[in-house]
TIRO-2110 file (N, C-alpha, C; in Angstrom, 1 decimal):
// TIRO-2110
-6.2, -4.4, 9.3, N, 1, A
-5.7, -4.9, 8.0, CA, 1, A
-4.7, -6.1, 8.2, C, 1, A
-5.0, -6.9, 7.3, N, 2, A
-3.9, -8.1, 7.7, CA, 2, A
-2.4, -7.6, 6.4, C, 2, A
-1.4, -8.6, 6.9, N, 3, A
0.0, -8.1, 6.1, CA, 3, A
-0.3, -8.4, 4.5, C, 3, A
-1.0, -9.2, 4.3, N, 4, A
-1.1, -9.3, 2.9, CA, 4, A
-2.1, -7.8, 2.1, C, 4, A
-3.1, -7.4, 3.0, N, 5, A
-3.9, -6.4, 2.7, CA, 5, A
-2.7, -5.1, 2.4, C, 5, A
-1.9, -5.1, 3.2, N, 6, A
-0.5, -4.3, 3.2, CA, 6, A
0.2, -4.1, 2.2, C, 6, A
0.6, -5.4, 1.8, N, 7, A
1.6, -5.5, 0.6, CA, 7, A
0.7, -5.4, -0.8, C, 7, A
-0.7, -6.2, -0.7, N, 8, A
-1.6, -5.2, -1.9, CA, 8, A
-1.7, -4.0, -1.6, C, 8, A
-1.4, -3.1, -1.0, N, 9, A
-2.0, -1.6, -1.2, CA, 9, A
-0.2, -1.2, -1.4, C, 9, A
0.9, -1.2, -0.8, N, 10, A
1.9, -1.3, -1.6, CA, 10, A
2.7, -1.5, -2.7, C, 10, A
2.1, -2.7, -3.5, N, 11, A
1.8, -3.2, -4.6, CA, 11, A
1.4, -2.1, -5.4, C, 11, A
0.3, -1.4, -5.3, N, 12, A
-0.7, -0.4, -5.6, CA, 12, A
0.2, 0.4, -6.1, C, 12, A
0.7, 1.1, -4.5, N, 13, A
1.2, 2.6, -4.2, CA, 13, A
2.8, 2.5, -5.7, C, 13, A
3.2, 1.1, -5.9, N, 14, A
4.3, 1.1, -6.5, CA, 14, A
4.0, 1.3, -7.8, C, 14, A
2.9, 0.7, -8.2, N, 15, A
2.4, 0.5, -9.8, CA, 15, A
2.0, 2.2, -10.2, C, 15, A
1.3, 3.0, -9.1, N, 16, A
1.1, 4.2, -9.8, CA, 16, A
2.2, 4.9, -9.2, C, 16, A
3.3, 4.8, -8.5, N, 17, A
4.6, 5.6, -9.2, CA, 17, A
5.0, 5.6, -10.7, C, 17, A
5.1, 4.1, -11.4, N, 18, A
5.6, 3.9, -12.5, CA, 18, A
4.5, 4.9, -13.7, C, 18, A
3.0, 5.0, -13.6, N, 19, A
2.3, 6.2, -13.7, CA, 19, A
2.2, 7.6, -12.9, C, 19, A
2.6, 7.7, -12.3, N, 20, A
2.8, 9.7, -11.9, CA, 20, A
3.2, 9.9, -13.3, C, 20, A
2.5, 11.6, -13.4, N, 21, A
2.8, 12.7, -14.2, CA, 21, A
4.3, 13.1, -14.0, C, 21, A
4.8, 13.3, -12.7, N, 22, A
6.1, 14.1, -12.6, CA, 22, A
6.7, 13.5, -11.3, C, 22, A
7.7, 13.5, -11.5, N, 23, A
8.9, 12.5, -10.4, CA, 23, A
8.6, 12.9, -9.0, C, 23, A
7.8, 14.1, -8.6, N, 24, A
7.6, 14.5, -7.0, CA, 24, A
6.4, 13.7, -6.7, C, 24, A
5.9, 13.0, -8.2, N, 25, A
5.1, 12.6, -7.5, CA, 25, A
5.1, 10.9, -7.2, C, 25, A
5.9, 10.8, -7.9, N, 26, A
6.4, 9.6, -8.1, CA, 26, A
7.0, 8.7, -7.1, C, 26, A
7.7, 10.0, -6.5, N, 27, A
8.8, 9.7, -5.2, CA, 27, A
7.3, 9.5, -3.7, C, 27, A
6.4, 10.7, -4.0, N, 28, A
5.7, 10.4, -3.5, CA, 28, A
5.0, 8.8, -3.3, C, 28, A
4.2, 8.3, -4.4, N, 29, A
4.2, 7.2, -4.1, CA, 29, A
4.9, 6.2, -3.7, C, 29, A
6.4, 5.9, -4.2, N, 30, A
7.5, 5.3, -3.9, CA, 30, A
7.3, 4.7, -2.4, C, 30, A
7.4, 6.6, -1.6, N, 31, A
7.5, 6.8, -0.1, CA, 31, A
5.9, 5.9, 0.5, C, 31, A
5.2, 6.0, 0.0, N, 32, A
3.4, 5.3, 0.7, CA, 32, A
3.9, 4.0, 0.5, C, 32, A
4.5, 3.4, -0.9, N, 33, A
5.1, 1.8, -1.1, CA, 33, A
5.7, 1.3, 0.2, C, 33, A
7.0, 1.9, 0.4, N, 34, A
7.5, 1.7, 1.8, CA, 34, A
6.8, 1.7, 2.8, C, 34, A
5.8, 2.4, 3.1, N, 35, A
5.2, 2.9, 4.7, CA, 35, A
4.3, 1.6, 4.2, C, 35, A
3.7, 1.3, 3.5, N, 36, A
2.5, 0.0, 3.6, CA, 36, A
3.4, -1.6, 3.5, C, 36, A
4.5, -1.2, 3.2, N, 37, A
5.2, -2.8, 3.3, CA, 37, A
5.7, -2.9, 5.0, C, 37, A
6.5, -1.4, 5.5, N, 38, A
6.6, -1.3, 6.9, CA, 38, A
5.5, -1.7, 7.7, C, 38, A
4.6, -1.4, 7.0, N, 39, A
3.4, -2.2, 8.5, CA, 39, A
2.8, -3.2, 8.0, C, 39, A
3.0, -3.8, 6.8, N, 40, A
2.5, -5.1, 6.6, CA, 40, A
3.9, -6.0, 7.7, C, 40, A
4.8, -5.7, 8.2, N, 41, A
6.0, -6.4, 9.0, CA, 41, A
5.2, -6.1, 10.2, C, 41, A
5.1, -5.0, 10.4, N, 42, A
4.6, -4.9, 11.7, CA, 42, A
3.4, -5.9, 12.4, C, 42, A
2.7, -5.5, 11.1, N, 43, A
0.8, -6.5, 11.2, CA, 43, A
1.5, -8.1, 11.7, C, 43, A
2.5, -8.6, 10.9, N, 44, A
3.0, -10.0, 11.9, CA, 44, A
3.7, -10.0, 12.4, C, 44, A
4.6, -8.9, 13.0, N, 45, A
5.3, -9.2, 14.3, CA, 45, A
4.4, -8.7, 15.5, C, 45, A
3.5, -7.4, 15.5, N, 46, A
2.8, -6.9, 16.6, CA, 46, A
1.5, -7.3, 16.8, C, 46, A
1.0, -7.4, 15.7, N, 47, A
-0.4, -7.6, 15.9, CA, 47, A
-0.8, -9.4, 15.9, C, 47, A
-1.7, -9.9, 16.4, N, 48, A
-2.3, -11.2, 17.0, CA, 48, A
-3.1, -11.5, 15.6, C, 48, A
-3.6, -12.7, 14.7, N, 49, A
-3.6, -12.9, 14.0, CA, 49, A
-5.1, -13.0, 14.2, C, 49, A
-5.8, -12.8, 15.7, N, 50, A
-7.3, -13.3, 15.6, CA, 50, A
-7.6, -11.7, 16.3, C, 50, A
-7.1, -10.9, 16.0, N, 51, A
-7.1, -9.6, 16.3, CA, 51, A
-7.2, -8.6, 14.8, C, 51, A
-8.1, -8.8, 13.8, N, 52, A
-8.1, -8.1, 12.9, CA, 52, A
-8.7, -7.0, 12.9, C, 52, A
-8.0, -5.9, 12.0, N, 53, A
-8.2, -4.8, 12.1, CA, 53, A
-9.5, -4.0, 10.7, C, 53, A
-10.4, -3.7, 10.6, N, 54, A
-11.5, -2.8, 10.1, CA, 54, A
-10.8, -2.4, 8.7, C, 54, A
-10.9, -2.9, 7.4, N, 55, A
-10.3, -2.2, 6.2, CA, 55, A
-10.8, -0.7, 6.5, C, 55, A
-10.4, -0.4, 5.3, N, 56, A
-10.5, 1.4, 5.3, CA, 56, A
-11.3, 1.2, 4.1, C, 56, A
-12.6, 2.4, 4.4, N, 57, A
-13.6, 2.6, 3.4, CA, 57, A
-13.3, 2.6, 2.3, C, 57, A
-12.5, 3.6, 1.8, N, 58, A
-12.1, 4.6, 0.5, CA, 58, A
-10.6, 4.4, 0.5, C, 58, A
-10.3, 4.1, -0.9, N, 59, A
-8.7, 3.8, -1.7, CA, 59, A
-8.7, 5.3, -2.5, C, 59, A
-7.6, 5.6, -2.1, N, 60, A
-7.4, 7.0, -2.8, CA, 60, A
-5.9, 6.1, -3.8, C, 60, A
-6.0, 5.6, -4.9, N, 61, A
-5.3, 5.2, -5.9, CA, 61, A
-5.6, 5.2, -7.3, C, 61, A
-5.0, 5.1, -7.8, N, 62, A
-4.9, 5.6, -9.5, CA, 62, A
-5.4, 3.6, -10.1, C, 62, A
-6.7, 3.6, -11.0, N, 63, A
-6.3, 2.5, -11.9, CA, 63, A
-5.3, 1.7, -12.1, C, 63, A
-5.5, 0.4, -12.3, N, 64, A
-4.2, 0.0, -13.1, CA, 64, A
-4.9, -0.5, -14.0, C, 64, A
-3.4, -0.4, -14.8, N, 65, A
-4.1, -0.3, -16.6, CA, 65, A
-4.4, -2.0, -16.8, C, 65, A
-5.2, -1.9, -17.9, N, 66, A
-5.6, -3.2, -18.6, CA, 66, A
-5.0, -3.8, -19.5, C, 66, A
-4.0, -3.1, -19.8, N, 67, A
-3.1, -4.0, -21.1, CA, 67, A
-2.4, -4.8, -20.6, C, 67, A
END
């Protein structure tokens, strides 16, 4: 995955905190926000830019809304 693929699924993970049902779960997401912005840093400090990595099949994430 490249760092921008990162910070979109972060992006994500932060939008459906603001939708969780209940704050454990919220915090939950919060915590996945962090860990996908931490390795979108990593993807350009560690990883080689002509070394890309295989997306992931399946997004286990919530909609975002249309309004």
């Amino acid at each position: 995955m490249t760092s921008e693929e990162c910070n979109e699924r972060a992006a994500e993970c932060a939008a459906n905190a603001s939708f969780a049902a209940s704050e454990p779960v919220s915090l939950e997401f919060l915590k996945l926000a962090a860990q996908w912005r931490a390795m979108a840093v990593r993807c350009i400090v560690l990883r080689p830019a002509d070394d890309p990595v295989e997306p992931l099949q399946t997004r286990n994430v919530l909609p975002l809304p249309t309004a």
